[in-house]
N, C-alpha and C positions, 0 to 999 in steps of 0.2 A: 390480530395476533400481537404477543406484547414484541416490544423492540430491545434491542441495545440500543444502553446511553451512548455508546460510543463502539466504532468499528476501524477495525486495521485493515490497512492493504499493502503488504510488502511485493516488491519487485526486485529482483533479483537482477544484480549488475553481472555480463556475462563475461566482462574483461575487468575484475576487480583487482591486478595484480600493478602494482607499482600508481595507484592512485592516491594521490596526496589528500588527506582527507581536512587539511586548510585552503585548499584552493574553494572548496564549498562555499566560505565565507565571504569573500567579496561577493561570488555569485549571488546565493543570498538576501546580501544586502541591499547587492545592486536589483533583485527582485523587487524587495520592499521600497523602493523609489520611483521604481517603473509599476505600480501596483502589477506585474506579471501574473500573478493567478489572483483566483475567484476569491473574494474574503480581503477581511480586513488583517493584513501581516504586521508585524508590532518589531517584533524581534531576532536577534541570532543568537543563539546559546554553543559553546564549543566545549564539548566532554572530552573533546579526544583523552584526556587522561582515563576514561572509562574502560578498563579491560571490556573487549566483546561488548560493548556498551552502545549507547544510542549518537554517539559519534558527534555531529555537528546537527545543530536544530536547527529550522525553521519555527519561528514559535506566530501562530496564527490567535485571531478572537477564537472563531468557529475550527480552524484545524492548526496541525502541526505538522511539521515535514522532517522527517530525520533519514541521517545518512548512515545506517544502524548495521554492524556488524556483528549481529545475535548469531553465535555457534558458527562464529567464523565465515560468515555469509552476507556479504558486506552488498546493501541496495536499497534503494528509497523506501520506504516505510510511511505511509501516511495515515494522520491520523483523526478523526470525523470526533472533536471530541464535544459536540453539541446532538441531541435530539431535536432534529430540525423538520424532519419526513414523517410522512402517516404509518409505514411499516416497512419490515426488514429488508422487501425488495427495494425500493423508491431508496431508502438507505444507502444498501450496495451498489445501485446502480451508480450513485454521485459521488460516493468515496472511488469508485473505483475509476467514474472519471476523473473526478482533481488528481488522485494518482496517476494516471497517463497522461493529464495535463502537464505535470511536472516534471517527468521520466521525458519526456517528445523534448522541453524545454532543457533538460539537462545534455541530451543528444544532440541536440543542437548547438549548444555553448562550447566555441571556439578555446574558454579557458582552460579545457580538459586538452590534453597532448598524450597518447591517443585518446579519440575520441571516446564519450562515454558512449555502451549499447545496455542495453536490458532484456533480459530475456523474458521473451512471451509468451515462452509455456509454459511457466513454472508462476503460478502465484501463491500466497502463503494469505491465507482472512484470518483475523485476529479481532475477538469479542471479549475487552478487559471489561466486561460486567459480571465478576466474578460471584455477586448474590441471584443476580437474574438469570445469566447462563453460566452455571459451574460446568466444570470441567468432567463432563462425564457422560456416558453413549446418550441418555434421552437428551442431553440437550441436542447432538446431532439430528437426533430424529426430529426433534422440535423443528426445527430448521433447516432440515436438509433440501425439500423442495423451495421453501422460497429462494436458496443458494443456489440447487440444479437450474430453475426457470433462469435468474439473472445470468447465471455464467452460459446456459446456452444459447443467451441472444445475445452477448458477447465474442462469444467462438464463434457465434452460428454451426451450432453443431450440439446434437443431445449427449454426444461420446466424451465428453468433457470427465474425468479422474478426478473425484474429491474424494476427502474421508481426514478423518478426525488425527493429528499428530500423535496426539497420547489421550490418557485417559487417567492420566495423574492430577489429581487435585491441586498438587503445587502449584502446576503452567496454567496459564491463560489458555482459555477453550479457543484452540489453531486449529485450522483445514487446509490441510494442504491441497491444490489446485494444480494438475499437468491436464493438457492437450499442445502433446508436439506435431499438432500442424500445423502451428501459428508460428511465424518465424518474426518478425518485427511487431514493436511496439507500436508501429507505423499503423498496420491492419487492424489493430486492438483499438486505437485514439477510434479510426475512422467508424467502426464495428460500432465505437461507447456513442460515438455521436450519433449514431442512426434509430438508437435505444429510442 
């Protein structure tokens, strides 16, 4: 089956209220010295001037990590922007790990005052191959079981809520993702690594 060139995984921060979104930057940086995640990191980009915009980058060879506030909803956002995998499972399965690699590392990081959390039942996939997968119901269908299989060994659970944001041509083809019976990011890491 064909692929996207590139896949989104947002996480959704669940104490987003009085987070300075320049404290990112040191962390960041300090990432790209400690190589902390998978891939070769290069650089920091800071948008904060971006209304609801992509916030503070991560800029990777193979991905990209933003602290992205899209529609007021401010949480890591990670982005796969290489075709590296044989198909869309093997894909999400690794985007969606470097994304809890990154989220587990931000929860961890003593530079946040309160600490940073994420919520684990809300995830947002995001497919900017807008010639490949346009934004509209067959591309769901296209793809909807390779999405159910990954996220049900994921959750470990087949009950897992997805379905398509919109169906407007404008947006990047989004699926939004609930199963509230995952409470930490913690269970999710462990869950991605047993994949």
């Amino acid at each position: 089956m064909m692929i996207p060139l590139r896949t989104q995984v947002k996480f959704f921060l669940e104490n987003p209220e009085g987070v300075d979104l320049a404290t990112f930057s040191p962390v960041f940086q300090r990432w790209i010295q400690q190589k902390a995640l998978k891939g070769q990191l290069i650089d920091v980009a800071d948008y904060r001037h971006v209304f609801e915009g992509p916030g503070m980058v991560l800029i990777g060879y193979d991905s990209d990590y933003f602290i992205e506030n899209r529609d007021g909803r401010l949480g890591l956002l990670y982005t796969r922007k290489r075709q590296v995998d044989a198909d869309v499972q093997t894909q999400l399965r690794a985007s969606l790990q470097l994304a809890l690699d990154a989220c587990q590392l931000l929860e961890a990081d003593d530079a946040f005052n309160p600490r940073l959390k994420f919520r684990a039942d809300e995830i947002e996939l995001r497919f900017p191959d807008r010639l490949r997968l346009p934004n509209k119901p067959e591309t769901f269908d296209l793809i909807k079981d390779d999405v159910g299989t990954v996220l049900a060994e994921l959750y470990g659970s087949d009950s897992v809520n997805f379905a398509p944001v919109s169906n407007d041509p404008r947006y990047l083809f989004t699926i939004a993702v609930q199963h509230p019976g995952v409470t930490s990011i913690n269970e999710l890491f462990q869950a991605a690594r047993e994949v």
